[in-house]
Every structure is written in structure tokens, then in C-alpha cells.
C-alpha positions in Angstrom: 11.3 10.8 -27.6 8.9 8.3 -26.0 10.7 5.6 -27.1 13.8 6.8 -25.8 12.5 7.5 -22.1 10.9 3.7 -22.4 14.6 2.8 -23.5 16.2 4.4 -20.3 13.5 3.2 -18.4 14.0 -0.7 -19.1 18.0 -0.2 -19.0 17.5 1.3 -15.3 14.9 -1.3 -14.6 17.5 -4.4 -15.5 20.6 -2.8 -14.4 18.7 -2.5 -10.5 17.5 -6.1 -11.1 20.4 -7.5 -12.3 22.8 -6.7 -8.9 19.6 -7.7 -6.3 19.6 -10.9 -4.9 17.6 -13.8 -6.8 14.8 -14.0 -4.0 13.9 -10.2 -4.6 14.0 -11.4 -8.4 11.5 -14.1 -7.9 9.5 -12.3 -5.8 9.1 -9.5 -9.2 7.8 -12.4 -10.7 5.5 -13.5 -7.9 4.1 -10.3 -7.5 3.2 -9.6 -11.0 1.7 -13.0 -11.4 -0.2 -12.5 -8.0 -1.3 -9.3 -9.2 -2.9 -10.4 -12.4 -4.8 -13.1 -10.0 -6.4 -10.5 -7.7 -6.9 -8.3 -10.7 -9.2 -10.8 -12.1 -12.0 -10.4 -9.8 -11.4 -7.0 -7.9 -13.9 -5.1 -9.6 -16.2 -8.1 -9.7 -16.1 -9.5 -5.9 -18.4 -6.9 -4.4 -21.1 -7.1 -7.1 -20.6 -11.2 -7.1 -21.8 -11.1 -3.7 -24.8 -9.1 -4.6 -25.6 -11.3 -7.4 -25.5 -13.9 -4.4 -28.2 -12.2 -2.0 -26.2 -10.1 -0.5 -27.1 -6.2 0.7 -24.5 -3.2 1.2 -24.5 -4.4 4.9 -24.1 -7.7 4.5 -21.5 -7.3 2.1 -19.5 -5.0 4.5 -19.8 -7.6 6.8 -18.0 -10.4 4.8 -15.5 -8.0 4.6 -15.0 -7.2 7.9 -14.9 -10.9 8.7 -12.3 -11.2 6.2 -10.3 -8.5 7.8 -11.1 -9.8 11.1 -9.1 -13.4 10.6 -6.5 -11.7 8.7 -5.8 -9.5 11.5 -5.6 -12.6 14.3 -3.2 -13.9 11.7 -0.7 -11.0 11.4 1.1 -11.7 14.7 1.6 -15.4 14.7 2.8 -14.9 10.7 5.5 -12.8 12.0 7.0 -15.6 14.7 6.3 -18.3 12.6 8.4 -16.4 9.5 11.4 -16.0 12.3 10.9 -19.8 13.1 10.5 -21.3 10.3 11.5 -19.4 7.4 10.3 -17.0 4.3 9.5 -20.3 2.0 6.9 -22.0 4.3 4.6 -19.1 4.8 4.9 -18.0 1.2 3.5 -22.1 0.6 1.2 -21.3 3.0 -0.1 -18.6 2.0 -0.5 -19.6 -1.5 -2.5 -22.5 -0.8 -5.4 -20.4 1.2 -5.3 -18.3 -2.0 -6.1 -20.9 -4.0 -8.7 -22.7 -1.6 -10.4 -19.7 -1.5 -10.8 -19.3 -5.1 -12.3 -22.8 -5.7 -14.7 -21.8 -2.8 -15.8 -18.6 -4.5 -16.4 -20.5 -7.7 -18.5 -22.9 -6.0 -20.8 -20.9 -4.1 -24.0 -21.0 -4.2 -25.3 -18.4 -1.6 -23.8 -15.5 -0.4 -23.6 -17.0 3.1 -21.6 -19.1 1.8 -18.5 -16.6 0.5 -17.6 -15.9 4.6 -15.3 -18.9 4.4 -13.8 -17.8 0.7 -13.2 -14.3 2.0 -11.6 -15.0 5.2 -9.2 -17.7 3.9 -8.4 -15.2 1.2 -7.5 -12.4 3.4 -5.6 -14.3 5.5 -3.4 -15.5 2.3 -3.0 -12.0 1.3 -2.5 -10.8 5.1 0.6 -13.8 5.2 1.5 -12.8 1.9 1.6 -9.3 2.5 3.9 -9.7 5.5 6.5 -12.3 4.1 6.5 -10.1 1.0 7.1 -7.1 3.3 10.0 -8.8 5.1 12.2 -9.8 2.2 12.3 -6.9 0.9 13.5 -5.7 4.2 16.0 -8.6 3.7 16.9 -8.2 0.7 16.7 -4.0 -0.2 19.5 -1.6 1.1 18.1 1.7 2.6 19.1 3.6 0.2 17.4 1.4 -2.6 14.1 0.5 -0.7 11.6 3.0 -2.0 12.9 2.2 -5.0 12.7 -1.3 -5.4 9.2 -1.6 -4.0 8.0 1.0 -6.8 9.9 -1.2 -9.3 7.8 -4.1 -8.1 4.7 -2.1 -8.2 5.5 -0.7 -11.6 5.9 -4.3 -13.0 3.1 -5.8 -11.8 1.1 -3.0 -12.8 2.6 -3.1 -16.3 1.9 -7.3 -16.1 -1.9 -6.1 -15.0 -3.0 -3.1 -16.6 -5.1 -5.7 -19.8 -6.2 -8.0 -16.8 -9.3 -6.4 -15.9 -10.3 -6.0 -19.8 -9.3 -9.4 -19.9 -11.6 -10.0 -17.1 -14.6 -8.1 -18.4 -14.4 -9.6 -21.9 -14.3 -12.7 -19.9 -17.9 -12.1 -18.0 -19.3 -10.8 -21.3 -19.3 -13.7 -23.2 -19.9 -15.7 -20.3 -23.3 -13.9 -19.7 -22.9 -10.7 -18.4 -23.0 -8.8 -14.7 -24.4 -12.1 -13.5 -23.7 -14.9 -11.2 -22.8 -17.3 -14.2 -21.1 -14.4 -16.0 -19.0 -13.7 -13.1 -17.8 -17.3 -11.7 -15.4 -18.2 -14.4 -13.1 -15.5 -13.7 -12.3 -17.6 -10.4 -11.4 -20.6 -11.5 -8.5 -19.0 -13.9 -7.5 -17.0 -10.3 -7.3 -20.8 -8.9 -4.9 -21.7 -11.9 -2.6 -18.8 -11.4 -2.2 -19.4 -7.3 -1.0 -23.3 -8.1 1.7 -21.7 -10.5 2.6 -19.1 -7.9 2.9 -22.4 -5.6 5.0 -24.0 -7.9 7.2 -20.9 -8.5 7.5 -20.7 -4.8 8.4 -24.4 -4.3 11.2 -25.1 -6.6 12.9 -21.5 -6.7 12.3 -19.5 -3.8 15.3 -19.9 -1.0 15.3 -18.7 2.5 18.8 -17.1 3.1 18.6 -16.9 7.2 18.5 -20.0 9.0 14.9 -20.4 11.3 15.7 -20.2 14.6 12.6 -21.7 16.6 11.9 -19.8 20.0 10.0 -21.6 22.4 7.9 -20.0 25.3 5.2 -17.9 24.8 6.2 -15.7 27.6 9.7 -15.1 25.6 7.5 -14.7 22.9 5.3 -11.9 23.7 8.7 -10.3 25.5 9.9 -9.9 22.3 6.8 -8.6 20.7 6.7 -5.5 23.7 10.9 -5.0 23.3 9.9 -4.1 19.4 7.0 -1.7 20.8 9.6 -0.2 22.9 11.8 1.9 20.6 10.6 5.0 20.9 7.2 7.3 20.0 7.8 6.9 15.9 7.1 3.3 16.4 3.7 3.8 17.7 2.7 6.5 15.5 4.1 5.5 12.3 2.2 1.4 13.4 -1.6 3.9 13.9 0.2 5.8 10.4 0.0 2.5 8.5 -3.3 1.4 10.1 -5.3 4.5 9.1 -4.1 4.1 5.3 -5.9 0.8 4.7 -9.4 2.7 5.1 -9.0 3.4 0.9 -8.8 -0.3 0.5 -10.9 -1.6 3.2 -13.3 1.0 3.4 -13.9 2.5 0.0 -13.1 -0.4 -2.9 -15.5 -2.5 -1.7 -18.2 -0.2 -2.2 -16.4 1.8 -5.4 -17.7 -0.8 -8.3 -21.0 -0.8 -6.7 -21.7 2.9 -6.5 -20.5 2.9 -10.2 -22.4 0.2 -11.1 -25.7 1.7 -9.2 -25.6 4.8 -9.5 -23.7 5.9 -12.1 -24.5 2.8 -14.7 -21.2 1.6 -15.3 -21.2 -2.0 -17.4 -19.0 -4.6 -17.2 -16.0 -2.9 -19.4 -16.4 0.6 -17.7 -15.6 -1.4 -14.4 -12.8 -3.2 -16.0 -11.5 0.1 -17.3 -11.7 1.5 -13.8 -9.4 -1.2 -12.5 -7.3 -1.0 -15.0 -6.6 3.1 -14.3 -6.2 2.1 -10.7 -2.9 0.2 -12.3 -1.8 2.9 -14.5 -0.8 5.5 -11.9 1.5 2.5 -10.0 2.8 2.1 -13.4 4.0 5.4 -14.5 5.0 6.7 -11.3 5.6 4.1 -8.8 9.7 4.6 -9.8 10.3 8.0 -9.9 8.6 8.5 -6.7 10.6 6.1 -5.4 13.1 7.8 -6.3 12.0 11.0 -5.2 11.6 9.5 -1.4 14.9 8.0 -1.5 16.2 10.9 -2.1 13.9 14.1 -0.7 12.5 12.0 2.2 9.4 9.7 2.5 7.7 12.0 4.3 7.6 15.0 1.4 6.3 12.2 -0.6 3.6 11.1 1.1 2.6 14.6 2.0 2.2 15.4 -2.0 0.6 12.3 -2.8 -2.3 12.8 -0.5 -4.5 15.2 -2.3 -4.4 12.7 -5.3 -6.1 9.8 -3.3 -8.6 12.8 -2.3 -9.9 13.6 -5.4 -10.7 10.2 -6.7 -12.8 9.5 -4.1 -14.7 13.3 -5.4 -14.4 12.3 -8.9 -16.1 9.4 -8.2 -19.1 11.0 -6.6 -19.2 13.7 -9.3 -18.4 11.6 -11.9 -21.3 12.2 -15.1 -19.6 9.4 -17.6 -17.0 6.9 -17.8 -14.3 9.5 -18.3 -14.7 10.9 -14.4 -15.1 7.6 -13.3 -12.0 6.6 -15.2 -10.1 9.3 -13.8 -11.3 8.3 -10.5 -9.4 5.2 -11.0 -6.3 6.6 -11.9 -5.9 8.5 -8.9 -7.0 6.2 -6.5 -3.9 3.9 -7.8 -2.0 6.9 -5.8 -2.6 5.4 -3.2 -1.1 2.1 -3.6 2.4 4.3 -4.4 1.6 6.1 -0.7 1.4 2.5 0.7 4.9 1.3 -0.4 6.3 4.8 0.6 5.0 4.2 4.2 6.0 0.5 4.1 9.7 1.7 3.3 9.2 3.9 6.3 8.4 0.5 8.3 11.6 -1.1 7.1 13.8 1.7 8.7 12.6 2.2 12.3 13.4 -1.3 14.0 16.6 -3.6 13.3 16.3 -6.9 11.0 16.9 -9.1 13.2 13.3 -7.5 14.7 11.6 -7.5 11.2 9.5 -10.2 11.2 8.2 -9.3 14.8 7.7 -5.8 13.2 5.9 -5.9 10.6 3.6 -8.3 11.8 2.6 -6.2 14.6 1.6 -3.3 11.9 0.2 -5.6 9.8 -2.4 -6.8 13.2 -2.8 -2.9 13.8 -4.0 -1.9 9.9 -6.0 -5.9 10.6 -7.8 -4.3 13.2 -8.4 -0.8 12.4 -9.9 -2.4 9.0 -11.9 -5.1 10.7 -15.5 -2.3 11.5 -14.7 0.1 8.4 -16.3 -2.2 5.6 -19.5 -2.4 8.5 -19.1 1.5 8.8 -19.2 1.5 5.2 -22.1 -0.5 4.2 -24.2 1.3 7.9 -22.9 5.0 6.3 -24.5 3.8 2.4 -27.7 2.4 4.2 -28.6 5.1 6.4 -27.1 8.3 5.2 -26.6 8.2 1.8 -23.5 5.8 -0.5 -21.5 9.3 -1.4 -20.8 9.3 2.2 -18.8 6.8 2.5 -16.1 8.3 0.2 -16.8 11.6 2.1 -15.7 10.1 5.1 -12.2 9.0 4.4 -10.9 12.3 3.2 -11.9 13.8 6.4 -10.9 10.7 8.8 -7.4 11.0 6.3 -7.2 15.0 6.4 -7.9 15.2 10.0 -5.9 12.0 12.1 -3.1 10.6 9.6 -2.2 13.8 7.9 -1.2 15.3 11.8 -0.1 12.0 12.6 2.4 12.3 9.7 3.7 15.3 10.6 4.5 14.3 13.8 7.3 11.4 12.4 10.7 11.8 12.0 11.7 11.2 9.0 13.1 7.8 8.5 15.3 8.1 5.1 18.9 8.8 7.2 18.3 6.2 10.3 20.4 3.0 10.3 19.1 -0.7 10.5 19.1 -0.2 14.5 17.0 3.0 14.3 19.9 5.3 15.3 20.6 7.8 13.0 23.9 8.2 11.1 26.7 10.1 12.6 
């Protein structure tokens, strides 16, 4: 029986491939190898920076640097992606990913990983934002949910060994250490010059740039998107409020299990790697399920499941809790590309790359103090409370917030809704 669901599964998988266009196809494949790359060090980066010098503080503040740039970023990536094109930025992007991973190999201080960190999130914030605009591109309406959860269900299928891989890597390399951790940064330098090179020679942009000049016609254009209507606005603050998991919480997550619960090196990896499975085994039929029920019904269900991993990690008494903790904290990466499909509906494409941009600067900033907030709340009220605090900042602001959107499943490129 479980080979015959696998069967269905892969014959679904390559018949929605098969009919996209090829840049959707190549960005599968850039996706999955990206996600491998930032798997290698995920549950690794926070502790590396300890093994550096750093304190809970400090390393919040790297962080928030990181988050900082990244967020200055997000609205010049979206004009420069209608100017010049998908390809460029994708180049771009790619090459701060792999700068920054030489420069976390070579560091010899702490202090040091503020450059690494900030060119990285910048990458990823470009990344994130050209990535996020070809799908727009490329995706129906009708097929949007669905693609990004087959994207997320690949690369987690490509990723789910990764962090093994990674651990087994630091073990024989000497352990939670400084000298046991590097090498796993140098391989993340080797995959980013592949993705480069994928990028380069296969990777076409299929509108024609179309270069504004003027900064005042510029910003105009920025305020006409902002000008569609209340959803806009709240689904923007929507998006915003559900980076706190990722910019708030992982930072800290391998370090309270390290510290406090005595997690090794594998336990870690194992954690990261049950943060892939749930992308993996539900990523498409949620999709689904939002495609055709609604996004909001979705995201609505899929909250209490980012909830209890952040209890299960603060009850956790072996690896099994924190394990489980893992696998539902994956649910909210699924929740993410819901609300993302949500972003793709509300404006027209011609508007897209203004768009997202803009939501990507909002979730920048709202993500720039909550790794501070996170390492202030660890230091001077206890490190459970850090977890504590996003389920009630989640139950109380985006939950309501939520509720408040239209749902976005039956509106047009143009934001009407269909007669």
C-alpha cells in the first residue's frame, strides 16, 4: 500500500512538472540544492558563534544585523527585478551566498561573523523575493499553493539526510567545536558556485526589463501598490508577524537543546532533519487543500501545530520530545508558502515585483529587534520564554489579523474577484 501511494505521488509530482514552464523547473532544482546548502549549517550557526565568544545577546544581535540589511534590501530588490530581470538578481544573490560562506569559514572571532551574516541574509532576502516572483510568473492561481508545496516537498525530500550528513561531518572533524564545526562551510561555499552556475547557463528571464527612471516615479509606484485596499495592509503585517518562528525562535532552538536539555551533535542534526519531514509529507496535500477549501482554513488549522513545538521543546525530557518538536515546527514553513500564495493573489503581475518586495521590507523589519528580544528575554527572564512568547504574540495579533482577510483563493490577477 505504501508503495502504491509513493507511486501516485511521483506520477502527480511529474505530470504537474512536466506542463510548467522550464524556469519553475529549474527553480525545483535550485531550491532543493539551496536547501541542502542552508541545511548544512542551520543547527550549527547559533552554537558556531558561541564557540566564537559570543553570548545569547550578542548572538541575537548578529542576527538582528543580518535582518537589518536584509530588510534595507527588500525594496530596491523588487525595482531592480522589474528593471533588470529575474536572472541578474538570482546571480546576485548567489554570489553573497557564497561570500558569506567563505567568510564564516574564516572567522576567527565572533565579531567577525557580522559581515558573514548580513551578506547572507541579504542573499536569502534577494533570493527569497526573486524566488517569490517567478512563481507568481510562472504558477496559475489555481495551481499556486500547489506548486509551492511541491517545491517545498522536494527540497525537503533532497534535505531530510543533510543534517545527519552534517553532524557526521562535525564528528569526525572534532565535535561541537569551532574546528568541528567550520568544515561544514566550506562544502555550503561549493554548493552556492553550482547554484551560480545552474543559474547562469539555464535560467531565462521571460519579460523584457523595462528600466524606470526617477525616483519620484519610483516611490509613486511603490504607494499605488499600497493603495489597493485594507487586505493589502493586513495580509503585508500577516506576513511580517509569521517570520517571529524563524527569526525569533531557531536561533535560540539548538541552543536551548544543546544547554539545557544536552542534545549532541546528531540529536541536533536529527532535529533539523524532523523540521524537513513535515514539509515533506504534507507540503502537497495542503496545498491542495488551500487550493481548493481556501488559504485561510489552512492556515487557521496549521497554527496550533507551530504551537506545540515550541511547548514540546520546553518540555521536552529526551531526544524523542525534542524530535517531535522539530517535526512540528516544519509546520510552519508549509503556513509560510500558504500565506505567500495569499501574496501572489492580492495585486496584479505587472505590480509583483513592487509587491512582494514591500512584504518582504515589512517581515525585514518586524524581524530586525526580535533576535535582540530573544537573546534580552533568555538573559533576563529565563530561555523558555522566548518560545513562550511567540505563541501568545501569534495567538493574540496574527491569529485576529487573519481573520480579518478576505479570502484570496477566488480573486483575479487584478484583485477583483470573479464574476
Amino acid at each position: 500500500m505504501t508503495i502504491s501511494v509513493l507511486r501516485r505521488f511521483f506520477k502527480k509530482s511529474f505530470e504537474f512538472i512536466s506542463h510548467q514552464a522550464k524556469n519553475f523547473k529549474i527553480m525545483l532544482i535550485r531550491r532543493t540544492l539551496h536547501g541542502i546548502s542552508e541545511n548544512l549549517s542551520v543547527q550549527f550557526n547559533s552554537i558556531y558563534a558561541t564557540t566564537l565568544g559570543a553570548d545569547p545577546v550578542q548572538l541575537g544581535s548578529l542576527r538582528s544585523a543580518g535582518n537589518a540589511i536584509g530588510a534595507l534590501v527588500s525594496l530596491p530588490t523588487g525595482w531592480l527585478i522589474d528593471s533588470y530581470g529575474l536572472k541578474k538578481i538570482f546571480l546576485l544573490s548567489t554570489t553573497l551566498l557564497m561570500i558569506s560562506a567563505l567568510l564564516y569559514f574564516f572567522a576567527p572571532h565572533w565579531i567577525y561573523l557580522y559581515a558573514a551574516v548580513i551578506l547572507f541574509y541579504m542573499g536569502i532576502r534577494i533570493t527569497c523575493i526573486a524566488c517569490t516572483v517567478t512563481g507568481a510568473n510562472e504558477l496559475s492561481n489555481e495551481e499556486r499553493a500547489t506548486g509551492r508545496g511541491l517545491c517545498r516537498t522536494i527540497s525537503s525530500v533532497a534535505t531530510l539526510l543533510t543534517p545527519l550528513l552534517a553532524a557526521w561531518i562535525v564528528s569526525i572533524s572534532g565535535g561541537i567545536s569551532t574546528k568541528g564545526i567550520r568544515p561544514i562551510y566550506a562544502l555550503q561555499g561549493i554548493i552556492f558556485t553550482f547554484i551560480f552556475v545552474l543559474i547562469a547557463v539555464f535560467f531565462h528571464d521571460t519579460t523584457k526589463a523595462k528600466r524606470v527612471t526617477g525616483k519620484g516615479h519610483v516611490f509613486s509606484e511603490f504607494i499605488k501598490v499600497l493603495r489597493q485596499g485594507p487586505d493589502v495592509l493586513r495580509i503585508m503585517f500577516m506576513i511580517a508577524l509569521m517570520e517571529l518562528p524563524w527569526s525569533m525562535a531557531l536561533p535560540f532552538i539548538p541552543l536551548f537543546a544543546h544547554q539545557l536539555k544536552g542534545a549532541d551533535e546528531f540529536v541536533l542534526g536529527g532535529m533539523a532533519v524532523a523540521i524537513s519531514i513535515a514539509p515533506f509529507l504534507f507540503s502537497i496535500p495542503l496545498g491542495r487543500l488551500a487550493d481548493r477549501y481556501g488559504r485561510k482554513k489552512l492556515l487557521f488549522a496549521i497554527s496550533p501545530l507551530a504551537w506545540a513545538s515550541n511547548l514540546l521543546l520546553i518540555l521536552a525530557l529526551g531526544r524523542n520530545m525534542l524530535l517531535l518538536s522539530g517535526l512540528f515546527f516544519g509546520f510552519n514553513s508549509i503556513a509560510m508558502g500558504i500565506a505567500l500564495a495569499m501574496t501572489s493573489e492580492i495585486v496584479s503581475k505587472k505590480q509583483m515585483g513592487r509587491w512582494i518586495s514591500i512584504v518582504s521590507l515589512v517581515r525585514g523589519l518586524m524581524s530586525i529587534p526580535a533576535p535582540m528580544f530573544g537573546g534580552l528575554i533568555w538573559d533576563h527572564i529565563g530561555p523558555k520564554y522566548v518560545f513562550i512568547a511567540i505563541i501568545i504574540i501569534d495567538v493574540s495579533v496574527r491569529i485576529p489579523l487573519l481573520a480579518s482577510i478576505r479570502e484570496t483563493l477566488d480573486l483575479n490577477n487584478e484583485g477583483d474577484t470573479h464574476s
